[in-house]
C-alpha positions as MATLAB code, in Angstrom:
seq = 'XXXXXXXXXXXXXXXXXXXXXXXXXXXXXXXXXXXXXXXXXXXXXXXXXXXXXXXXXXXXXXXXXXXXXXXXXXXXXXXXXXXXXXXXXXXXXXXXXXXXXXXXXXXXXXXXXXXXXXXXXXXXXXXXXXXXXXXXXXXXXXXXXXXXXXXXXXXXXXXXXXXXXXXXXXXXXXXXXXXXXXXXXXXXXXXXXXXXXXXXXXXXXXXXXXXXXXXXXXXXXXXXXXXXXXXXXXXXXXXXXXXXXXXXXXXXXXXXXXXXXXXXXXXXXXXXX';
ca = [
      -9.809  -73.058    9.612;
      -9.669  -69.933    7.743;
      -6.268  -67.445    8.974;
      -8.271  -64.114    8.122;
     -11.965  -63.463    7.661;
     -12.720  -60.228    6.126;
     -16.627  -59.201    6.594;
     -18.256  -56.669    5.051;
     -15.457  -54.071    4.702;
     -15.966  -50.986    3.527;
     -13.463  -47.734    3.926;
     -14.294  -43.878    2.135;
     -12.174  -41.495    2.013;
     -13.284  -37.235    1.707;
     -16.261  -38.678    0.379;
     -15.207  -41.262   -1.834;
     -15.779  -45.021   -1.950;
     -12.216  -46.549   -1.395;
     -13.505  -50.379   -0.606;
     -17.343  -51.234   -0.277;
     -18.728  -54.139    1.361;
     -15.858  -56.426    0.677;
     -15.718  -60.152    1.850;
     -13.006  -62.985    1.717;
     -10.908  -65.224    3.345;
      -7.672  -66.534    3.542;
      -6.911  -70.192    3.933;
      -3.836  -71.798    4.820;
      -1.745  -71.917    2.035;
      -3.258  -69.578    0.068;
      -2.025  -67.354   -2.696;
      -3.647  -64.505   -3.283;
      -2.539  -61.518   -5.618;
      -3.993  -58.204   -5.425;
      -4.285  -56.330   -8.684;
      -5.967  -53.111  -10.071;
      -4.494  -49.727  -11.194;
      -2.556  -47.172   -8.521;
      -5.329  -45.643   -5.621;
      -7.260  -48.428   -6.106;
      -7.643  -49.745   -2.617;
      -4.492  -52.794   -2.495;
      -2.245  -51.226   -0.026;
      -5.217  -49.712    2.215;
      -6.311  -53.570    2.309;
      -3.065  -54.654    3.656;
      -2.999  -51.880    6.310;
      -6.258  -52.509    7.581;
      -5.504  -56.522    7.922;
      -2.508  -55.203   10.033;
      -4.134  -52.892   12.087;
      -2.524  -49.857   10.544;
      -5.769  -48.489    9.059;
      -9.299  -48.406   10.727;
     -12.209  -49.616    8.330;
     -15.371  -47.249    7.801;
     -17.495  -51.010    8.498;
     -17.312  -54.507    8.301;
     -14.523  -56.122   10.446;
     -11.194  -58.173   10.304;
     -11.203  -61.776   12.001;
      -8.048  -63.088   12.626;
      -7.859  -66.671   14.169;
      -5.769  -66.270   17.491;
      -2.141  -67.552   16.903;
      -2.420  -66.696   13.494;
       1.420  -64.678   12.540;
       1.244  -61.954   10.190;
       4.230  -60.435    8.338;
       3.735  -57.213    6.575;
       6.184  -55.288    3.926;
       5.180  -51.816    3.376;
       6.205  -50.191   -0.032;
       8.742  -47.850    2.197;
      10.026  -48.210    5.529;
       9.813  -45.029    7.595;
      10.930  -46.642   11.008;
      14.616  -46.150   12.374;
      16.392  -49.560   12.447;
      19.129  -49.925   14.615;
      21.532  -52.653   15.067;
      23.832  -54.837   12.796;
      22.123  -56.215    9.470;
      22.625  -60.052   10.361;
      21.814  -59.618   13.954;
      18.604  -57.168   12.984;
      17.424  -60.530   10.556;
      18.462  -62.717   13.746;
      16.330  -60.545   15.860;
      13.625  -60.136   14.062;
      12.092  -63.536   14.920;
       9.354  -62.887   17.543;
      10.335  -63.558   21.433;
      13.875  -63.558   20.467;
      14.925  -60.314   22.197;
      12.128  -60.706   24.686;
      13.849  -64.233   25.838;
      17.491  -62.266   25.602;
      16.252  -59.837   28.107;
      14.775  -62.543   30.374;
      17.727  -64.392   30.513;
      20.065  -61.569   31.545;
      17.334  -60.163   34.101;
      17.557  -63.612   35.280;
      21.609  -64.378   35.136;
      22.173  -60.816   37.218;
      19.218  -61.903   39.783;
      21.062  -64.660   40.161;
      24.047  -62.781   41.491;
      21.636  -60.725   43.847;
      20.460  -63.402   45.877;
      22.201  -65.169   48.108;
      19.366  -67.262   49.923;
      19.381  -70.409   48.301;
      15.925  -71.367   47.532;
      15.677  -68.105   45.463;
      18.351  -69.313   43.679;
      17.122  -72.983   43.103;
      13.636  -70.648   41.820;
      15.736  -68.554   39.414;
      18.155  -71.283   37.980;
      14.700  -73.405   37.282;
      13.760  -70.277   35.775;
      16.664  -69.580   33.639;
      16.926  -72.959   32.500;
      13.428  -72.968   30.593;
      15.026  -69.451   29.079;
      17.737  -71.641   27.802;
      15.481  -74.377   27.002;
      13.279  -71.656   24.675;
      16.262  -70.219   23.212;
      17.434  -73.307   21.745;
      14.026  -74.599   20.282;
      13.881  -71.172   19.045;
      17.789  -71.369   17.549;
      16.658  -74.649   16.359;
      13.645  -73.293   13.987;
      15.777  -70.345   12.986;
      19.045  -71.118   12.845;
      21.403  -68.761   11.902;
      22.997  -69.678    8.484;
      18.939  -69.104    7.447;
      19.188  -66.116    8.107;
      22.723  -65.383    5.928;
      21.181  -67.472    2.983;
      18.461  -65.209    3.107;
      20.836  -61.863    3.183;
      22.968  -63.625    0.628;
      20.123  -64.324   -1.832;
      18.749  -61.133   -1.676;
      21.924  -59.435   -2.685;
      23.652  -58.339    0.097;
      27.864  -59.869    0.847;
      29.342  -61.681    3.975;
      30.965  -58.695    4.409;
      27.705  -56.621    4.938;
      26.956  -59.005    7.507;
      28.267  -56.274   10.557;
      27.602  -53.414    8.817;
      25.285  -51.052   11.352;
      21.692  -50.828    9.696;
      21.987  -46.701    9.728;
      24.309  -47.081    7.194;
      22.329  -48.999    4.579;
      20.188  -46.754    2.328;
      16.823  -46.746    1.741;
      16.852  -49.288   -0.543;
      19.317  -51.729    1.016;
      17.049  -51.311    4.408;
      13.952  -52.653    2.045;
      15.974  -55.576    1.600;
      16.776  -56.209    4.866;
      13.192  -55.904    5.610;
      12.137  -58.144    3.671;
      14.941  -60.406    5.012;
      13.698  -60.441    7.962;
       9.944  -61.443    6.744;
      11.236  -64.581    4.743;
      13.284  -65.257    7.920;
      10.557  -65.609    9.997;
       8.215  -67.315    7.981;
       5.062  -65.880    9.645;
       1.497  -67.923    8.853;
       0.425  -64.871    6.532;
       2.896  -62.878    3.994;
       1.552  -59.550    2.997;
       4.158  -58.280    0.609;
       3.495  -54.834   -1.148;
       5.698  -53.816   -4.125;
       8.464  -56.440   -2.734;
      10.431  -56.491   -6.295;
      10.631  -52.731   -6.230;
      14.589  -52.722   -4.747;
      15.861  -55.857   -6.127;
      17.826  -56.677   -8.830;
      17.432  -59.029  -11.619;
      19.182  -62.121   -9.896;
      17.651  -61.071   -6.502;
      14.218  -61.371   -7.834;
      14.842  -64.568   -9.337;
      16.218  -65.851   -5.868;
      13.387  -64.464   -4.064;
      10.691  -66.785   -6.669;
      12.394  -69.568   -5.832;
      12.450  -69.034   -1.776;
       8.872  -68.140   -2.369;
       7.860  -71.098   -4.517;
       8.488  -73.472   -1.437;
       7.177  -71.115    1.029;
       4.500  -73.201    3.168;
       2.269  -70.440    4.666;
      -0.236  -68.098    2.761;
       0.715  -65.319    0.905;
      -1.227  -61.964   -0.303;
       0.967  -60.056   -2.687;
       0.991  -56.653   -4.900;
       3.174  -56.192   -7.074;
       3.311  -53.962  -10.166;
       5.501  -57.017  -12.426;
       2.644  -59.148  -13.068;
       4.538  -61.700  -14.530;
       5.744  -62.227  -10.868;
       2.529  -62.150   -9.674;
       0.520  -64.059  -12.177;
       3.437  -66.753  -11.334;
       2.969  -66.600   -7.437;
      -0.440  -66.107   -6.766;
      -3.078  -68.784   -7.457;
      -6.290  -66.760   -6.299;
      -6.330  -63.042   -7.498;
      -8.634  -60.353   -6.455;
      -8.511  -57.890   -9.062;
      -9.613  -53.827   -8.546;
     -10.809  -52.370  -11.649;
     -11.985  -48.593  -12.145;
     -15.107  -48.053  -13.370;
     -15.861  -44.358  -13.101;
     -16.326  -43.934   -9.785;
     -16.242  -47.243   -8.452;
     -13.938  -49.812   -8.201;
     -15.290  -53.508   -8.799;
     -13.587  -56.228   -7.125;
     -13.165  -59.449   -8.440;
     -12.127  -62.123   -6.923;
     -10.779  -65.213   -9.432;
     -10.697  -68.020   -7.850;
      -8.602  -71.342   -9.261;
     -11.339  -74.124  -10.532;
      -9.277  -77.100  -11.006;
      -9.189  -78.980   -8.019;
      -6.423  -80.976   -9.974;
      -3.706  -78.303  -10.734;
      -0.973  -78.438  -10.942;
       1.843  -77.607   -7.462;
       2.587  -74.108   -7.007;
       5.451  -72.851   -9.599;
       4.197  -75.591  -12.152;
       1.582  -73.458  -14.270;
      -1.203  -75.625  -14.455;
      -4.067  -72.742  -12.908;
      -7.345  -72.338  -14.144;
      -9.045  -69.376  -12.695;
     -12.498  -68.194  -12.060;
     -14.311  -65.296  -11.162;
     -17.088  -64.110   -8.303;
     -18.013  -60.555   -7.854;
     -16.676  -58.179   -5.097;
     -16.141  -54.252   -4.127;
     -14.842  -50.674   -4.804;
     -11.454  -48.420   -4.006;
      -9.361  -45.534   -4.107;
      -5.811  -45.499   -1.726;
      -2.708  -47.796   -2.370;
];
């Protein structure tokens, strides 16, 4: 079953054609790289599989339980916290189920009747019980081989994440993503604030990533060497013609080995991102 479904999207803007009638889909496992000149219409895709950005027509089907992670080019949001415990936290439900449980721990204390309390300790102990499935899928030293690999020191580990600058805080962002290991990647610019050994880390990490990935990036060595489908945005006067290439050999090689063939089928048009 497909993760996305885009139908017939098309998106103007003052007038102007940014994406026309566009149509794909993402599959499990996927690796798709989106490619075409600045304005062309990448990031405005990625937005408007996110919700951030309202298509003109067409629509956006996204199976239910399908989990998205999205890196922006900036980050404009005030993050708050310390840097490991922000990567800690950023795994969905976690806070939610910290709040529960201490809702639930001071109820506790405010209710002396006892069957109340038998209901709230049966209550607290599934909290528990989610917290450690949840501690068990993302266990902590995860999280600092993630920090660690992306450049940051143990000793950044407590540092408060208003003190990181902007592009420390992209890091950290994208810490957080690879952390969580969402169903769907959408990465835009992610090389932009890493160094050389940083990137190399992160083509490793992503090389054995298991879910689907959609990726811009402006280093298309990176790109051509992560992505196995690419959907390519090319300017043609006023237009932009999509074209989606699509690998052919059934028999390639794993991902990281360099064994694609690719092919092409038409597509759209763009201007934005």
């Amino acid at each position: 079953m497909s993760l996305v479904t885009v139908l017939n999207l098309s998106l103007s803007f003052v007038g102007r054609d940014i994406l026309k009638e566009v149509n794909f889909q993402v599959e499990p496992g996927d690796r798709i790289g989106l490619v075409g000149p600045n304005g062309s219409g990448k990031t405005s895709l990625l937005r408007m599989i996110v919700g951030e950005l309202q298509p003109d027509k067409g629509e956006i089907r996204i199976t239910k339980g399908v989990s998205l992670g999205y890196l922006p080019q900036d980050i404009y949001e005030v993050l708050s916290g310390g840097l490991l415990q922000f990567v800690v936290d950023s795994v969905p439900s976690r806070v939610q189920l910290k709040e529960q449980m201490a809702a639930l721990e001071s109820s506790l204390g405010n209710h002396p009747d006892p069957q109340t309390q038998s209901r709230l300790a049966g209550q607290l102990a599934e909290v528990h019980h989610k917290t450690i499935d949840l501690d068990t899928h993302y266990p902590l030293h995860l999280a600092e081989k993630i920090l660690l690999g992306l450049g940051f020191k143990p000793e950044d580990f407590d540092r408060p994440m208003s003190s990181l600058s902007g592009g420390w805080k992209m890091r950290a962002a994208l810490a957080g993503l690879l952390y969580q290991s969402p169903d769907l990647l959408l990465l835009d610019e992610p090389t932009n604030h890493l160094d050389v050994p940083s990137v190399h880390w992160m083509e490793d990490f992503l090389r054995t990533y298991k879910g689907a990935m959609i990726l811009i990036c402006h280093d298309r060595e990176f790109l051509n060497r992560q992505s196995e489908r690419t959907i390519s945005f090319e300017t043609r006067r006023d237009e932009v013609l999509q074209r989606e290439l699509r690998a052919l050999s059934q028999g390639k090689g794993g991902r990281g080995q360099g064994s694609r063939s690719k092919g092409k089928t038409p597509g759209a048009k763009g201007e934005g991102g």
